[in-house]
C-alpha positions as CSV (number, residue, x, y, z in Angstrom):
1,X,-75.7,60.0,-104.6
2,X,-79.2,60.2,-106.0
3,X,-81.2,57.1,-106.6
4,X,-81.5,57.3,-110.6
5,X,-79.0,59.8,-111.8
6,X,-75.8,62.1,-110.9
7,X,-75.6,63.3,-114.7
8,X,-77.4,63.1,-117.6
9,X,-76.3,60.8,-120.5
10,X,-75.2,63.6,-122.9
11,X,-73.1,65.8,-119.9
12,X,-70.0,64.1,-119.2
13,X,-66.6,65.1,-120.6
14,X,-63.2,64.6,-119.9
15,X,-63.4,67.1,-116.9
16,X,-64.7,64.5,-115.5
17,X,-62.6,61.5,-115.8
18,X,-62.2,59.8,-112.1
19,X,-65.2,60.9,-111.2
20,X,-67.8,58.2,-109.6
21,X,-71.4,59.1,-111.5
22,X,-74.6,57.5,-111.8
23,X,-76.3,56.9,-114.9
24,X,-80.2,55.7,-115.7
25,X,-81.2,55.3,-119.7
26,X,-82.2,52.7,-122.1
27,X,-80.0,50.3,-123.4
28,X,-79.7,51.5,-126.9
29,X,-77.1,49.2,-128.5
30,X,-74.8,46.3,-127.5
31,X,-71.4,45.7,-128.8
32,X,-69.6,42.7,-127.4
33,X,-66.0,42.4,-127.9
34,X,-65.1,39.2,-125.5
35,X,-63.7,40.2,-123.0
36,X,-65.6,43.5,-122.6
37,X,-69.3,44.3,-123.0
38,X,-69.9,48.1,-124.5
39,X,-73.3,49.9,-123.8
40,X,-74.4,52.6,-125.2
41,X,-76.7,54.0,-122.8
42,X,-79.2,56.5,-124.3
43,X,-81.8,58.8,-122.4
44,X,-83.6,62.5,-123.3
45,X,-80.1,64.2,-123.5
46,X,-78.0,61.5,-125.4
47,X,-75.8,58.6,-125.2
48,X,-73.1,57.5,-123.3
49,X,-70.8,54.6,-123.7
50,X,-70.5,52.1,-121.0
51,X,-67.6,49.4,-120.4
52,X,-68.1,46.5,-118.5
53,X,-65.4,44.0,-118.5
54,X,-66.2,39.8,-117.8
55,X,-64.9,39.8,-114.2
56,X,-67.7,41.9,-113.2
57,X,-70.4,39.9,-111.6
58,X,-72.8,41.8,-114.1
59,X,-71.3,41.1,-116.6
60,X,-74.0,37.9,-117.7
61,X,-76.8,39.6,-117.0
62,X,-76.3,43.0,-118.8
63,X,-75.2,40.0,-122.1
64,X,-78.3,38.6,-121.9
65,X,-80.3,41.8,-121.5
66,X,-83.0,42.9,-124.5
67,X,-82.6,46.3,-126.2
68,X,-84.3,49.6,-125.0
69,X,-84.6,47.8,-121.5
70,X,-84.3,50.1,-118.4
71,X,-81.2,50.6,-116.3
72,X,-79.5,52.2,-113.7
73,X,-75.3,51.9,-113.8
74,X,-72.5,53.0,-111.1
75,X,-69.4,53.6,-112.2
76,X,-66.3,55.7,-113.1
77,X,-65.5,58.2,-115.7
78,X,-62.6,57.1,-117.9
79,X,-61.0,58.6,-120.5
80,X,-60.9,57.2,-124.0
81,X,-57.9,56.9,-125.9
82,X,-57.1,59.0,-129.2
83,X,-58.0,56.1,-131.7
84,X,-61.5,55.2,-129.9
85,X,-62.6,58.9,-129.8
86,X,-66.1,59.4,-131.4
87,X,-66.6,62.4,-132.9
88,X,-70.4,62.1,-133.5
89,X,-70.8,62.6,-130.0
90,X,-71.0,65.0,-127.2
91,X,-69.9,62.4,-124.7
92,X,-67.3,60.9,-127.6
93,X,-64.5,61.7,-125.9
94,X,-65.3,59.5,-122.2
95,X,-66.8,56.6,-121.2
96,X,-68.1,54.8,-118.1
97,X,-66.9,52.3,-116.6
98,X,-69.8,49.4,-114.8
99,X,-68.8,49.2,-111.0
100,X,-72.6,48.5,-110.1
101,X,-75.6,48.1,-112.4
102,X,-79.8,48.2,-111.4
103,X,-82.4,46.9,-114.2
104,X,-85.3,49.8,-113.3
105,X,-87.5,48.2,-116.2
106,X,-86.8,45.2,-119.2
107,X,-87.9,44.9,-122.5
108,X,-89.8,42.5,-124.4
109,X,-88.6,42.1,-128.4
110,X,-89.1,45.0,-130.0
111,X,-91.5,45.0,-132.8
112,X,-89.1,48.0,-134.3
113,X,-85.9,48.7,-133.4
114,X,-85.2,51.8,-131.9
115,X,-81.5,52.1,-133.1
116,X,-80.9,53.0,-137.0
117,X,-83.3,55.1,-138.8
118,X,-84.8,52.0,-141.0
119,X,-87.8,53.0,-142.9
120,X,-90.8,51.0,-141.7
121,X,-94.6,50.8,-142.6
122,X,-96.9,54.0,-141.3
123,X,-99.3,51.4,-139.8
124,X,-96.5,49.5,-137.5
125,X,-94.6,52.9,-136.5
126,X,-98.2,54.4,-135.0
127,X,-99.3,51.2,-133.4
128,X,-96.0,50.9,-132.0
129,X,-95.4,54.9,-131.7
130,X,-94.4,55.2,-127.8
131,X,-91.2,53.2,-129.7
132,X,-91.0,55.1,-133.2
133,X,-91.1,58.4,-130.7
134,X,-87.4,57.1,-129.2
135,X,-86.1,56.7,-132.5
136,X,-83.0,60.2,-132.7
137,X,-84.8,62.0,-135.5
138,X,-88.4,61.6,-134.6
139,X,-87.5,63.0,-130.8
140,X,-85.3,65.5,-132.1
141,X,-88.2,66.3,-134.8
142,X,-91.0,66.6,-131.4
143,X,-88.1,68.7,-129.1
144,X,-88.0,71.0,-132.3
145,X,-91.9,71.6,-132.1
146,X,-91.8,72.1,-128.3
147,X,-88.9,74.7,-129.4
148,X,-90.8,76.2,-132.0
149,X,-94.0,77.0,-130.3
150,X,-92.1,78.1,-126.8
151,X,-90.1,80.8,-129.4
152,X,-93.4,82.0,-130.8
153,X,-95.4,82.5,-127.0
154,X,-92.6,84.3,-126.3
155,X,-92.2,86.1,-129.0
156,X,-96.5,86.9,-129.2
157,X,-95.8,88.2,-125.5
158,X,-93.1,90.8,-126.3
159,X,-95.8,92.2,-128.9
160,X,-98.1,92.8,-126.9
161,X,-100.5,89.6,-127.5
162,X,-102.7,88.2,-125.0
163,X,-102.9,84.7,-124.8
164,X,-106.7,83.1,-124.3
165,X,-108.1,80.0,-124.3
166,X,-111.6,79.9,-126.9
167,X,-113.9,76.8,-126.4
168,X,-113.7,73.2,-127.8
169,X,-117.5,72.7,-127.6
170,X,-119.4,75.1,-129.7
171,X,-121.6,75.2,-132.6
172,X,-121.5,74.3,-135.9
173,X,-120.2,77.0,-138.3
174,X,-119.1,76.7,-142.0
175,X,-115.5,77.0,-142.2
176,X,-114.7,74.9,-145.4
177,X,-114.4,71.2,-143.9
178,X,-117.1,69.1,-142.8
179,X,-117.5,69.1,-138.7
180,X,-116.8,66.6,-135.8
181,X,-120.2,66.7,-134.3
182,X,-120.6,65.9,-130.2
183,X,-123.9,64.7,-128.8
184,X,-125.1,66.4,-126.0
185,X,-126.4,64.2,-122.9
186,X,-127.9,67.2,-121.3
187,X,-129.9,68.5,-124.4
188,X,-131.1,65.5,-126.1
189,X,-131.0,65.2,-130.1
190,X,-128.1,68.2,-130.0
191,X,-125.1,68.5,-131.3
192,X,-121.9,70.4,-130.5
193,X,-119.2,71.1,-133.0
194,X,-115.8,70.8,-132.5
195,X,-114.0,73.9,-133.2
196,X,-112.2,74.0,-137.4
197,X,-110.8,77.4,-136.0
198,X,-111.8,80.0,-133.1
199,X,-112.9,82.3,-136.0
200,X,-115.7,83.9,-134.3
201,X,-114.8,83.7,-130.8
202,X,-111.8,85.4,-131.8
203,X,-113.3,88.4,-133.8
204,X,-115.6,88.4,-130.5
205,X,-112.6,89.0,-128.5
206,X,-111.9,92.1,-130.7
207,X,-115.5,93.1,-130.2
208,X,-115.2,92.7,-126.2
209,X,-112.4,95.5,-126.4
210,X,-108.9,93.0,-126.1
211,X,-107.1,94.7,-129.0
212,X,-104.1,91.7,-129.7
213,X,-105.3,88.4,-129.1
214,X,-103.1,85.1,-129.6
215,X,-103.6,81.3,-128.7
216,X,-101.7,77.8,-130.1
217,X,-105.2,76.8,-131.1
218,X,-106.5,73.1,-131.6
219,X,-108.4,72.8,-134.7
220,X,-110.5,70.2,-136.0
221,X,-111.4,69.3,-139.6
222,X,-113.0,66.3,-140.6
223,X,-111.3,65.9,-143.9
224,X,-109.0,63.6,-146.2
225,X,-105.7,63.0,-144.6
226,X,-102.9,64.3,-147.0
227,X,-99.2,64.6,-146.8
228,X,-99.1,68.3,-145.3
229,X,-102.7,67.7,-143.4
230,X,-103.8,65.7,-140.9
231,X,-107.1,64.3,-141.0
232,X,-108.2,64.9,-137.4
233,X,-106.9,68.1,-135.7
234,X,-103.8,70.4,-136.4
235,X,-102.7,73.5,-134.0
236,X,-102.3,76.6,-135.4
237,X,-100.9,80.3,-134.0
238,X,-104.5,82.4,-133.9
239,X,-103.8,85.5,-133.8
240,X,-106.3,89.0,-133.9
241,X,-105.6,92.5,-133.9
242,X,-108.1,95.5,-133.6
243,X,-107.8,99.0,-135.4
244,X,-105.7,97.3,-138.2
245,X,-105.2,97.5,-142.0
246,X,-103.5,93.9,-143.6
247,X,-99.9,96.2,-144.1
248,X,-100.6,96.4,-140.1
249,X,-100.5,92.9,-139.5
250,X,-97.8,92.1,-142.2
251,X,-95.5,94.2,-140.7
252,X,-96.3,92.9,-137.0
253,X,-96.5,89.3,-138.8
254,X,-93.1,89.3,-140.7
255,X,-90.2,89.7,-138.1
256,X,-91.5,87.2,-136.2
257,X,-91.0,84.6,-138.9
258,X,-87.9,85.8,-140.3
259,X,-86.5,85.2,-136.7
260,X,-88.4,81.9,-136.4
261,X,-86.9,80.6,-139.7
262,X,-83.2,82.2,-138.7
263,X,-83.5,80.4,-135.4
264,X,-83.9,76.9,-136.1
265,X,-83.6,76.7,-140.3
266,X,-80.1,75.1,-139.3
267,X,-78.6,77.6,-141.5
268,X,-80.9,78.3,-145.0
269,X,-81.1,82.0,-145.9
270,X,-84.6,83.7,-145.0
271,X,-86.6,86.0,-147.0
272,X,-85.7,89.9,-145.8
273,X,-88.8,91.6,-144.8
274,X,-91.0,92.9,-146.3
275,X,-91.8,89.7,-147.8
276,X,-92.9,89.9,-151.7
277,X,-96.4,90.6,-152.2
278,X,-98.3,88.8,-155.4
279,X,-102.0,89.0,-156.6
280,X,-103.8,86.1,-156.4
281,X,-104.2,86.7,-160.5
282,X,-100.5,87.2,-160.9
283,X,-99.8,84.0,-158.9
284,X,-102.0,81.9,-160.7
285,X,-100.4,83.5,-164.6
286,X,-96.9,83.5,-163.3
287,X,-96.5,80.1,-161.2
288,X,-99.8,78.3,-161.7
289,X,-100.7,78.3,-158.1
290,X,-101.8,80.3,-155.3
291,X,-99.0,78.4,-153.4
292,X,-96.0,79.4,-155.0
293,X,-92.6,78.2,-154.7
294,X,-90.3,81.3,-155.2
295,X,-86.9,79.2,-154.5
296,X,-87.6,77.8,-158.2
297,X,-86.6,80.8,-160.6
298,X,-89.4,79.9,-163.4
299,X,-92.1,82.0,-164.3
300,X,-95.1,81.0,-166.5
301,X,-96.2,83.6,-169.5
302,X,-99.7,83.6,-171.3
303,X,-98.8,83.8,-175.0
304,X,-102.7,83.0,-176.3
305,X,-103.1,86.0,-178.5
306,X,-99.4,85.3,-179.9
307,X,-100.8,81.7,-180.9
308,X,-104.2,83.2,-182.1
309,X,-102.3,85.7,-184.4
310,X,-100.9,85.3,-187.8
311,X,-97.4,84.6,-186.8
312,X,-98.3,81.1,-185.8
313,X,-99.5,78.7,-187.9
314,X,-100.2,76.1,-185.2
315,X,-104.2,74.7,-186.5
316,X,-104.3,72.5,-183.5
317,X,-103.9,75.3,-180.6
318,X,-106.1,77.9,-182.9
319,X,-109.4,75.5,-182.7
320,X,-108.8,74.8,-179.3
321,X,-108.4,79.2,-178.3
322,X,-111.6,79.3,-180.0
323,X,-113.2,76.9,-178.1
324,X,-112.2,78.9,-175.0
325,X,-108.8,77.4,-174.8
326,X,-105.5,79.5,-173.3
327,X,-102.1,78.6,-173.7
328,X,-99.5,79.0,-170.9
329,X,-95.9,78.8,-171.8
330,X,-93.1,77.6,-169.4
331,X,-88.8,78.5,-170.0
332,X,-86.9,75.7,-169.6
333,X,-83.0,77.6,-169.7
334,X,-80.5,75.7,-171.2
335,X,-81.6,73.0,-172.1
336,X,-81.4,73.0,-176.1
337,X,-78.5,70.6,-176.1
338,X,-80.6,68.0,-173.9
339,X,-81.8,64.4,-175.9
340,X,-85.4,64.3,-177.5
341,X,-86.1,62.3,-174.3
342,X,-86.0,64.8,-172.0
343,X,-88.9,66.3,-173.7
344,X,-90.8,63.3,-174.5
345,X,-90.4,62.7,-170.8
346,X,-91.4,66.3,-169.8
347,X,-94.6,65.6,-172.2
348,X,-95.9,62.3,-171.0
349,X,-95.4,63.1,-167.5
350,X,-97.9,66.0,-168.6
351,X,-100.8,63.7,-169.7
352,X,-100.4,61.9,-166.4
353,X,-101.2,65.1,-165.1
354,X,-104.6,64.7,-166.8
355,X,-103.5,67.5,-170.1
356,X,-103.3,66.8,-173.4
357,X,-99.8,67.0,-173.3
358,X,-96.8,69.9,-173.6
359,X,-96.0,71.4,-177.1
360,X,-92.2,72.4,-177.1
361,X,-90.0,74.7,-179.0
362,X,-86.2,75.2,-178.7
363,X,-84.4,78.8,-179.1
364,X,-81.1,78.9,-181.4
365,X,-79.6,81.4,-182.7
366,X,-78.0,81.5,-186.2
367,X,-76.3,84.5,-187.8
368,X,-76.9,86.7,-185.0
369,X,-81.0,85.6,-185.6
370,X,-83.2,83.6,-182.8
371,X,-84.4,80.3,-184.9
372,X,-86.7,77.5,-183.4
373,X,-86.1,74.2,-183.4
374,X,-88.1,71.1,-182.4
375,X,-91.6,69.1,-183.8
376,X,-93.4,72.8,-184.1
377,X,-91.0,75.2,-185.0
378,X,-91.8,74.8,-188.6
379,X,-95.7,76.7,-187.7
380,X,-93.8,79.7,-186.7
381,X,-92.9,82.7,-188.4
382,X,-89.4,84.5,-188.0
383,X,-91.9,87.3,-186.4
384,X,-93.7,84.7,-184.5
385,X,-90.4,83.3,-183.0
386,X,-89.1,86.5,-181.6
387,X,-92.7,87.4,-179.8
388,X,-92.3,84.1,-178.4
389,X,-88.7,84.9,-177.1
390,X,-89.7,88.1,-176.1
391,X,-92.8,87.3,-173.8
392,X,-91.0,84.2,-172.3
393,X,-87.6,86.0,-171.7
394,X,-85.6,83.4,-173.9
395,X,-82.3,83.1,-175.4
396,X,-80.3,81.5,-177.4
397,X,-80.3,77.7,-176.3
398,X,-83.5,77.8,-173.6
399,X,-86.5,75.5,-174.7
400,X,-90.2,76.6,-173.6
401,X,-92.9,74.4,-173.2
402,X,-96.6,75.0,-174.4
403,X,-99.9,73.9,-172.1
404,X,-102.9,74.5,-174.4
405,X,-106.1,73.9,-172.4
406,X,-108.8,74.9,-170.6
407,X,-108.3,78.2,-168.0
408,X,-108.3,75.8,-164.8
409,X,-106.2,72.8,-166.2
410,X,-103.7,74.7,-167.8
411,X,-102.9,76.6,-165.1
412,X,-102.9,73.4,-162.7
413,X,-100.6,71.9,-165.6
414,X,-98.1,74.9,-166.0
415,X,-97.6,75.4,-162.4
416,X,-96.6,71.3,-162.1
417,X,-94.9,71.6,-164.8
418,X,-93.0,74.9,-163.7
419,X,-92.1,72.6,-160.5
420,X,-90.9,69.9,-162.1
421,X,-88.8,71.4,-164.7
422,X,-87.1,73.0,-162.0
423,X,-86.3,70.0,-160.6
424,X,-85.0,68.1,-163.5
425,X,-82.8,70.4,-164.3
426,X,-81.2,71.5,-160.5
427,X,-82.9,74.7,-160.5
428,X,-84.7,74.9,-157.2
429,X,-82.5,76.7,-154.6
430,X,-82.9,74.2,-152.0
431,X,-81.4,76.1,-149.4
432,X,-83.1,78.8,-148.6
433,X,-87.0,80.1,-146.9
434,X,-88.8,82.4,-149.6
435,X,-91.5,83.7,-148.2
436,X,-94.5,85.9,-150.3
437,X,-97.8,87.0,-149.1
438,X,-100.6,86.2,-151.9
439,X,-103.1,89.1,-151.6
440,X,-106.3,90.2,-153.9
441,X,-108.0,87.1,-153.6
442,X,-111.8,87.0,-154.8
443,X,-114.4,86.8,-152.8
444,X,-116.5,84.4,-154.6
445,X,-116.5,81.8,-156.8
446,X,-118.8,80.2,-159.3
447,X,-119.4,76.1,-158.7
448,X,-119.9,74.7,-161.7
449,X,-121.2,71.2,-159.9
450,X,-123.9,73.0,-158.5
451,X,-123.9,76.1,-161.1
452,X,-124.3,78.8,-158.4
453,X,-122.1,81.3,-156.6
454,X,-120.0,80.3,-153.8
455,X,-117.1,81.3,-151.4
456,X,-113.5,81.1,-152.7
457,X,-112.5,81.5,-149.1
458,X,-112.9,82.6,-146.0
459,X,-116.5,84.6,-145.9
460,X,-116.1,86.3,-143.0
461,X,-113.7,88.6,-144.7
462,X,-114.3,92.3,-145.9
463,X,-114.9,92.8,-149.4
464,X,-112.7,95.6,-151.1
465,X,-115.9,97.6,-152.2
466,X,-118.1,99.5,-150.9
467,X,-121.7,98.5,-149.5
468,X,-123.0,100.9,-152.0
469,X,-120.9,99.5,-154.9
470,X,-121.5,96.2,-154.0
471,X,-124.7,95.1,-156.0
472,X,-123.4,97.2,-159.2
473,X,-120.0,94.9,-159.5
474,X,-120.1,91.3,-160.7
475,X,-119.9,89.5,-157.7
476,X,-117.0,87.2,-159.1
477,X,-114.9,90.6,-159.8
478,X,-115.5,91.6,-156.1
479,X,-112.0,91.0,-154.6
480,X,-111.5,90.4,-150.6
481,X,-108.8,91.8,-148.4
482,X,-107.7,88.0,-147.8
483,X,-104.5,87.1,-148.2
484,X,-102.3,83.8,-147.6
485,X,-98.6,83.5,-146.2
486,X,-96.6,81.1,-148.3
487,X,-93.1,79.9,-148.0
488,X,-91.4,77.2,-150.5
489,X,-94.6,76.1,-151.9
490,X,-96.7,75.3,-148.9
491,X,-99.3,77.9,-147.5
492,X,-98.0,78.4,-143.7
493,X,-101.3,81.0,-143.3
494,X,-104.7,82.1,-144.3
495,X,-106.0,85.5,-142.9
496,X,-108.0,88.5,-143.5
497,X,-109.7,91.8,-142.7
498,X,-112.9,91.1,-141.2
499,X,-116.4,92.1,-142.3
500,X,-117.4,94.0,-139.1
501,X,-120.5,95.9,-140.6
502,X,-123.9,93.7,-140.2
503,X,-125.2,95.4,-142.8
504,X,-122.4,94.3,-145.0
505,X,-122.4,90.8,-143.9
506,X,-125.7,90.5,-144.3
507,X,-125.0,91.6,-148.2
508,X,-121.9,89.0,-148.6
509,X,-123.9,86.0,-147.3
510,X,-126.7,87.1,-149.6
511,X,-125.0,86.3,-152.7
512,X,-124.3,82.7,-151.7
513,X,-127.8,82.1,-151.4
514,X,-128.4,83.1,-147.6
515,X,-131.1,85.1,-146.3
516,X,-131.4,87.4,-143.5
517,X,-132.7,84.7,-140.9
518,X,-130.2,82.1,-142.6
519,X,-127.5,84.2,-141.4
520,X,-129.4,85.2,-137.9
521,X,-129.7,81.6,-137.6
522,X,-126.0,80.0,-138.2
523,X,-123.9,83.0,-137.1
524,X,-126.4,84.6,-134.5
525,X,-123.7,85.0,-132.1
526,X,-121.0,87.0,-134.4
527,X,-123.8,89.2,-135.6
528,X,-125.1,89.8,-132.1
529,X,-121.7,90.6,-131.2
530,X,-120.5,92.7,-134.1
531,X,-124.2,95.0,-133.6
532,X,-122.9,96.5,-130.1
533,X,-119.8,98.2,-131.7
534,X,-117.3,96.6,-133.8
535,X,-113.8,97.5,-134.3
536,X,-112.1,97.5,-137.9
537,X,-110.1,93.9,-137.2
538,X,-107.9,91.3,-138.8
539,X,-105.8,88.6,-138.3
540,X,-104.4,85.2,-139.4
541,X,-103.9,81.8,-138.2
542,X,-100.2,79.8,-139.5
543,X,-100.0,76.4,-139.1
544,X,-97.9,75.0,-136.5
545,X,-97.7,71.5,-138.1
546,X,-96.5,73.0,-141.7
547,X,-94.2,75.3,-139.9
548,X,-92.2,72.4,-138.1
549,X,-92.2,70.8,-140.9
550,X,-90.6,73.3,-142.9
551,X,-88.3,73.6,-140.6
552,X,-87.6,69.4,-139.8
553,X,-86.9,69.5,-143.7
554,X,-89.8,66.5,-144.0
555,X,-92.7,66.0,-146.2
556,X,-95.2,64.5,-144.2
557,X,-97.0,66.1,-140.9
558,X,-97.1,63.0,-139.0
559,X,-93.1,63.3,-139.2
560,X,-93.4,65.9,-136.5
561,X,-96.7,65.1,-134.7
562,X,-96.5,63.1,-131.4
563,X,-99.5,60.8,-131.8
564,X,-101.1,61.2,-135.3
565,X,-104.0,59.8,-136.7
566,X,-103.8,57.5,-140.0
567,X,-104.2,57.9,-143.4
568,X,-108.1,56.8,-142.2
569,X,-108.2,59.2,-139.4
570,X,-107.6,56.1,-136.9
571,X,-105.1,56.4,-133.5
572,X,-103.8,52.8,-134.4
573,X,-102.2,53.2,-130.5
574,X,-105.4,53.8,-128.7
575,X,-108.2,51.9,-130.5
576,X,-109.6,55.0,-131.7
577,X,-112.6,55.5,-133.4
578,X,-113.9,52.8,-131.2
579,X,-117.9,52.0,-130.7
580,X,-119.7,52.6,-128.2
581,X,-121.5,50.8,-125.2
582,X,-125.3,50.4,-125.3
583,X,-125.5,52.4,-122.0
584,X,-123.4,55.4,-123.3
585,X,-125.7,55.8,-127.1
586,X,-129.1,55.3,-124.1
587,X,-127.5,58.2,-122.2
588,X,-127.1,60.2,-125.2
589,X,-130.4,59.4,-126.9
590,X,-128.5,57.8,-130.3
591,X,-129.2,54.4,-131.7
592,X,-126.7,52.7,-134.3
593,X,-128.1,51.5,-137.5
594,X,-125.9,48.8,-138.9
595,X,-124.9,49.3,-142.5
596,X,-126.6,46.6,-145.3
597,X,-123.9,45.5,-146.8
598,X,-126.3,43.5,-149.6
């Protein structure tokens, strides 16, 4: 027999009652009846109830024994009667019965119990997270990543992709987050970078003449912890292909996640490919967001020039359109026999939000004729009613809600509200992956802290003019052939055609302020590289961590992350940040100044 274990602690059955097994496993919960002890003895696998009865010498010690300690049990297979069956389990049908028992390792008290799901502080669970990890949904939630990314080498292989491994240290490059920096022993007051994304090794890797390129990439982005980010370093799927046009890489792109998401969404329906396709302009009219959630059925509508016009006698709205104000209108369907305080709710949710608040109007119909009803519907005309009910699909008994604000606030405003609308009134269906690629996004963007021209995205990406148009276009009309993956409201993916013409990177960098020997000197490498011959290539880089957690059904990454950092981007396990010892900064040429806190 071996020494630990005959079976594991989720593979017995009745086929093997009267059989002598060996078991090793934690002691996950005790339940002590008199004259007999029950174990439930937990490993990887599962669980297995054990019976040891009070004539067994054991008997005291395994009593006595602490929680989530270590042991090794010999004993029988018995079968459990009909009214002691558990159902909830794979082994629910058997237990064991003690004939010998070997304590491999015990516990002290546990600071959290691993039985139960309890909900306890962030701070205690990472601390203690070699613990939290033995708790049954966490380790079900890291075997479902393991899962995940084995499905997606495999499935990168069958396509064709070659898997390589791009460098950690490297050098600073601007990818949108601010850098971890690494001081270089061997080249004194230097700095390495680590990686926010293989962006440029990768698009090298086209260059050298490897035409599908994949790796489960570590990224690392020194930026704000959030719910669906982690403040340290995420993994993504890299991916690069050569001699490719974005429908290329949509349609390599799109069975692979609709068999991801079929494989382990436990059951939710899965956008059909070819996934919806959605301007970045229309996205941000019609849901408020470049991040859509398409399970929710609400669309937004612009109705400004309906407001401005005669039909409307609204004086509030009208001074604020002519002070460069918009107004977005979001449907809530039947809803005209909800209390006042519904919309009073809906409204000063709103100016939490940071608007002004939400205008509404209600839809009736009298005498075969669409009325409005509510605090405004006395500033609209009969004409003015039916333009409303026209542009915002309504009938007889929906309500719609007005944001009147600024471009950039009311859209922010009208896609919350979209969201939450939804979700007051059950509309968001909950059990399905919608998936849309968001295309047509511009290539620059003017920042009004700094009042000049910046990058809305990614700026290695080609612009969808030509170099000869380039200069005679506004440069904030100048689209990009970006585009974004989204499913249920969470971007999954970022990706693009590449800019693969020196000349024309030279030109995109230009009108963010960068001159030729800006550019020679940050990306001196890529332009090297894409000078020798360059391939047209493309690509796109989903996020393991948000794809897990889609699929775990959670809302926060570090649900699904084996050792995550904090909301401070500290490993409250390891001690980490930690300082340094005088003789490591003296090696690395780096003195500490200590902050005045006067």
């Amino acid at each position: 027999m071996h020494k630990y274990r005959t079976h594991n602690c989720s593979e017995l059955r009745p086929s093997h009652v009267n059989t002598a097994v060996k078991l090793s496993g934690w002691v996950h919960r005790k339940r002590d009846h008199g004259n007999l002890l029950f174990i439930d003895l937990r490993d990887h696998y599962g669980i297995t109830q054990c019976v040891i009865e009070t004539t067994n010498a054991n008997f005291k010690i395994l009593e006595r024994i602490k929680p989530d300690s270590v042991i090794s049990i010999t004993g029988k297979v018995l079968k459990r009667t009909l009214e002691t069956i558990n159902k909830d389990l794979p082994t629910g049908k058997i237990e064991v019965e003690f004939k010998e028992l070997e304590i491999l390792s015990e516990a002290e008290e546990l600071p959290i119990p691993v039985f139960g799901e309890q909900d306890y502080p962030e701070d205690i669970r990472l601390k203690y997270r070699f613990l939290d990890l033995r708790r049954q949904t966490m380790h079900k939630n890291i075997i479902l990543r393991s899962k995940v990314i084995s499905f997606i080498r495999k499935k990168m292989a069958d396509l064709g992709f070659n898997e390589f491994q791009t460098p950690i240290l490297t050098a600073s490059s601007p990818e949108g987050a601010r850098d971890f920096l690494v001081p270089s022993r061997l080249n004194p007051g230097k700095f390495y970078a680590l990686p926010q994304a293989p962006q440029q090794f990768k698009q090298m890797i086209m260059v050298a003449g490897f035409d599908k390129y994949f790796q489960i990439a570590p990224c690392f982005r020194d930026e704000d912890g959030r719910a669906d980010r982690s403040p340290g370093e995420h993994y993504q799927l890299d991916i690069e292909m050569s001699f490719v046009e974005k429908e290329d890489i949509f349609s390599t792109m799109e069975p692979l996640f609709y068999e991801l998401f079929s494989e382990f969404g436990c059951g939710k329906k899965v956008s059909d490919y070819p996934f919806k396709k959605i301007s970045f302009d229309d996205s941000m009219l019609q849901y408020g967001t470049d991040k859509p959630d398409l399970r929710n059925p609400l669309k937004i509508s612009d109705v400004t020039d309906i407001f401005n016009s005669a039909d409307i006698k609204l004086n509030i709205f009208k001074k604020q359109i002519n002070k460069g104000a918009i107004v977005r209108a979001i449907p809530a369907p039947n809803t005209f026999k909800k209390p006042r305080s519904f919309y009073d709710s809906i409204n000063e949710w709103a100016k939490t939000e940071g608007a002004n608040g939400l205008a509404y109007l209600s839809i009736i119909k009298i005498k075969d004729k669409l009325a409005g009803s509510g605090p405004i519907a006395k500033f609209f005309s009969d004409n003015g009613i039916n333009k409303i009910a026209k542009a915002c699909n309504l009938k007889d008994g929906d309500a719609v809600f007005f944001s009147c604000e600024k471009k950039q606030i009311a859209e922010k405003i009208s896609g919350l509200a979209r969201q939450k609308i939804a979700e007051d009134l059950n509309l968001i269906q909950k059990n399905q992956f919608r998936f849309c690629w968001i295309i047509d996004y511009p290539l620059y963007q003017f920042n009004e802290e700094e009042k000049k021209i910046d990058f809305s995205h990614n700026p290695f990406s080609m612009p969808k003019v030509s170099y000869e148009e380039f200069d005679k276009i506004d440069p904030l009309k100048i689209l990009a052939e970006q585009y974004d993956l989204v499913c249920n409201g969470i971007e999954l993916s970022s990706g693009a055609i590449r800019n693969h013409l020196p000349k024309m990177f030279y030109k995109v960098f230009s009108k963010v302020g960068y001159l030729k020997k800006d550019v020679d000197s940050k990306f001196g490498g890529m332009i090297k590289a894409l000078s020798y011959g360059t391939p047209p290539h493309g690509g796109l880089a989903p996020g393991i961590d948000r794809i897990v957690m889609l699929l775990a059904n959670v809302e926060n990454i570090r649900e699904i992350t084996l050792f995550p950092l904090n909301q401070n981007a500290q490993d409250l396990l390891m001690d980490a940040p930690s300082e340094a010892t005088d003789q490591q900064l003296k090696e690395l040429n780096i003195k500490t100044i200590k902050e005045n806190k006067n």
